[in-house]
C-alpha positions in Angstrom: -21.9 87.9 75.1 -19.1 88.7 72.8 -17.3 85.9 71.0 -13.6 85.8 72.2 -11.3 84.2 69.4 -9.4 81.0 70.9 -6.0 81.9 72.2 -3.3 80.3 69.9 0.5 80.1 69.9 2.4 82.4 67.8 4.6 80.1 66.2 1.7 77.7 65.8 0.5 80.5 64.2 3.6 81.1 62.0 3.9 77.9 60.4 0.5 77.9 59.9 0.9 80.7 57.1 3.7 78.0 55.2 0.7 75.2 55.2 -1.2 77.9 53.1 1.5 79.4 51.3 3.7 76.3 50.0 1.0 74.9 48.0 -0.3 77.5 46.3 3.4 78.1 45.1 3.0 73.9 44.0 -0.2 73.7 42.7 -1.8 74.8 39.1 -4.9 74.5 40.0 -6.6 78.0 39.8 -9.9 76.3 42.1 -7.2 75.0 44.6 -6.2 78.4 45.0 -8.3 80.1 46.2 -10.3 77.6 48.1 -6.6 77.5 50.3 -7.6 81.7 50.3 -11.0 80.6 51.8 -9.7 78.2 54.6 -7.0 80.8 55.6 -9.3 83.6 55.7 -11.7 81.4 58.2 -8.6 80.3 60.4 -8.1 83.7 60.8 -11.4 84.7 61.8 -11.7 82.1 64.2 -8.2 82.6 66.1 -8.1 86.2 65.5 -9.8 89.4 65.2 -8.8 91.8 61.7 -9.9 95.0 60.0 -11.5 94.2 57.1 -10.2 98.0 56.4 -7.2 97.0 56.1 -7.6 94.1 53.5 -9.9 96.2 51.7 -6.5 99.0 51.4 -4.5 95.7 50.1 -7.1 94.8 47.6 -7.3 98.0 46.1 -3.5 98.6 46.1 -3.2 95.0 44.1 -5.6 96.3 41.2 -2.9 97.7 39.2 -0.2 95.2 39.5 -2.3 92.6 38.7 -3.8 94.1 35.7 -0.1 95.1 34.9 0.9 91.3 35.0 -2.2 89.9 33.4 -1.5 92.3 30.2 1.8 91.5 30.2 1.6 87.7 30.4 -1.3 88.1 27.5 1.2 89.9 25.1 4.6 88.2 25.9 3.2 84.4 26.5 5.4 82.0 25.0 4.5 79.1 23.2 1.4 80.4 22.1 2.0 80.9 18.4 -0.1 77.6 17.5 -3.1 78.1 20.4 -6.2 78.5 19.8 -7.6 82.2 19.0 -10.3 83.2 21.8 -10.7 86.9 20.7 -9.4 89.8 19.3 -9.4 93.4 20.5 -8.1 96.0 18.5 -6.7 94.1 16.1 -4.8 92.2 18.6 -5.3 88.3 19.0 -5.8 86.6 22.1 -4.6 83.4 22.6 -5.9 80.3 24.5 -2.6 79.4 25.9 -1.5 83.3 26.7 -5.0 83.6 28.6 -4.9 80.8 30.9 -0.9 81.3 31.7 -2.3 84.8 32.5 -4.9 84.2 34.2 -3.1 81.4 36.5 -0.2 83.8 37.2 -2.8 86.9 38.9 -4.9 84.6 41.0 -1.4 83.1 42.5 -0.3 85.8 42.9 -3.3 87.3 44.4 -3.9 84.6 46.9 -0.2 84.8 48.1 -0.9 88.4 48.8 -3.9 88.0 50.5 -2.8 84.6 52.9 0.6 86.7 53.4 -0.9 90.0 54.6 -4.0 87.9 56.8 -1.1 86.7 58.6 0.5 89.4 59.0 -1.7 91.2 60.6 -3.0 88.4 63.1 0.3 87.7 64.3 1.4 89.5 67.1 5.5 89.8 67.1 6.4 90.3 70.6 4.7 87.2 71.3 6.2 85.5 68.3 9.9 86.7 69.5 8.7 85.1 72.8 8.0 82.1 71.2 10.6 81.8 69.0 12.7 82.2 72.4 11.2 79.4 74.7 10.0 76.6 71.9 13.2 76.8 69.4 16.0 78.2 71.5 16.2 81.0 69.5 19.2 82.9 71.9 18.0 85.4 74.2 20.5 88.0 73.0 19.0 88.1 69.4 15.5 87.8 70.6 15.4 90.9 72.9 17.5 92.9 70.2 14.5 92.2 67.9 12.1 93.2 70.7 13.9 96.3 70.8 13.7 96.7 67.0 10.0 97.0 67.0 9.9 98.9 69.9 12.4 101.5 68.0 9.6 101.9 65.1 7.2 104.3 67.8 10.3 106.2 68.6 11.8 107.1 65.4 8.4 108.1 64.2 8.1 110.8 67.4 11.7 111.3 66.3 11.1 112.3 62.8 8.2 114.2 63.7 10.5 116.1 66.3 13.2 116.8 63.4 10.6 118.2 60.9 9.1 120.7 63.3 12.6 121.8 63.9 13.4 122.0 60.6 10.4 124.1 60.1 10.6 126.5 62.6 14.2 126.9 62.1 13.4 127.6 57.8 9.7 128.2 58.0 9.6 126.1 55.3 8.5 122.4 54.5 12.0 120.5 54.4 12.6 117.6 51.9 12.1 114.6 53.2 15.7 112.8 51.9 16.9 116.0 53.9 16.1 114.5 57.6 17.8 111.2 56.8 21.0 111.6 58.4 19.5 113.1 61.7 17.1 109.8 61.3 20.2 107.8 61.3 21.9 109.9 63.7 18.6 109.5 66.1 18.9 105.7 65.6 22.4 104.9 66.6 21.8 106.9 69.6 18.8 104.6 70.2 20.4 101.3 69.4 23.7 102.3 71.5 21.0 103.3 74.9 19.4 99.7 73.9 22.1 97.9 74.0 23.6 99.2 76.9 20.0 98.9 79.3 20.2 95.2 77.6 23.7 94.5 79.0 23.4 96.1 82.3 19.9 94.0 83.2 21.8 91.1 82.2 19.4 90.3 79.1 21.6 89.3 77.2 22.2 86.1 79.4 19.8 82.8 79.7 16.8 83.3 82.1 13.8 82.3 83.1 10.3 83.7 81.9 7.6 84.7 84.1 4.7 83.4 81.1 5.6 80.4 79.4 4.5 79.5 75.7 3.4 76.3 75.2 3.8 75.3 71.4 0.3 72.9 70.9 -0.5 71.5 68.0 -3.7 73.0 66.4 -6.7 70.5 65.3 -8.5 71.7 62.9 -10.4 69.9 59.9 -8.9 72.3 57.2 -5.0 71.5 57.2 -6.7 68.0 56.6 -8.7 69.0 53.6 -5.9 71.3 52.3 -3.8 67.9 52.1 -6.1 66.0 50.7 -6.5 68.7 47.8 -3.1 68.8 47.2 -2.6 65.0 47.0 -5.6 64.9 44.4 -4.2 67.7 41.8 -0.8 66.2 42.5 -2.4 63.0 41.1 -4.2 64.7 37.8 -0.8 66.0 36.3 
């Protein structure tokens, strides 16, 4: 029997990332961190199915930024004229007080990346809009145009496949990029003046009723308890 992830509710689901991200942006402890990394990660896995692939792509892709900042935060660290000397490279001293600042800056910024893009690809937006719509009165006219936004993303991509071909068979020749943008936007203010019209004529744009309703329940689950309790014990050691 195959294990079928709990159903959840998108907006539960939403604010769930902000109970991860705000405090990692608070805290300063490098530990605390990532064991908020860790409990996201499982929430995830439990209430939704990922590509690893894709997290793998991420990881690689922050490699160079991260080693960017590090280097830069070890050379430019301020206040670290008196600290401590751990080592020296080349002539070059590293200090105690540039290395930790260093060091603190990657891993936040690595374990914002990472809870960010976990929940961005387990949450699924038309159910979000959905959400949005029936549990905080978000207006129906602004919901359905951003339904129609995402749904626009498929059709400019066939779009700009259909432009390029033309292009080429028209020049034989691969056409610059930059060169298809104004047929791109030309393509999609054709697209967002056919939306709204279908909108206006099927009355979307007006209050209704909805055939699924999404219930907002509140989730209970031992980690939003433990990540408070971490972050009421660092907030006591400073």
């Amino acid at each position: 029997m195959k294990f079928r992830p709990p159903q959840l509710n998108e907006l539960t689901l939403f604010f769930l990332t902000f109970i991860y991200l705000v405090p990692v942006l608070l805290s300063e402890n490098i530990l605390l961190n990532f064991l908020l990394l860790i409990l996201a990660f499982i929430n995830i896995i439990f209430f939704r199915k990922i590509r690893f692939k894709h997290l793998g792509l991420l990881v690689l892709f922050l490699i160079i930024p991260l080693i960017s900042l590090f280097v830069t935060v070890l050379i430019y660290a301020k206040g670290a004229e008196n600290s401590p000397i751990l080592a020296e490279i080349f002539g070059f001293e590293i200090k105690q007080i540039a290395f930790n600042n260093a060091l603190f800056l990657v891993s936040r910024t690595f374990c914002l990346s990472m809870i960010s893009f976990l929940f961005l690809l387990s949450i699924r937006y038309d159910a979000l809009v959905f959400a949005l719509m029936q549990n905080l009165k978000l207006p129906v006219s602004v919901g359905y145009s951003l339904l129609a936004t995402f749904n626009a993303f498929a059709h400019l991509k066939e779009e700009f496949s259909r432009i390029r071909l033309a292009y080429k068979m028209r020049f034989l020749k691969k056409v610059f990029p930059l060169k298809l943008l104004m047929p791109m936007l030309v393509s999609a203010s054709r697209f967002a003046y056919s939306a709204g019209l279908s909108m206006e004529s099927r009355g979307l744009n007006k209050q209704k009723t909805f055939l699924e309703l999404v219930r907002c329940v509140p989730i209970r689950n031992i980690e939003k308890g433990k990540i408070l309790c971490f972050f009421a014990k660092n907030a006591e050691r400073k």
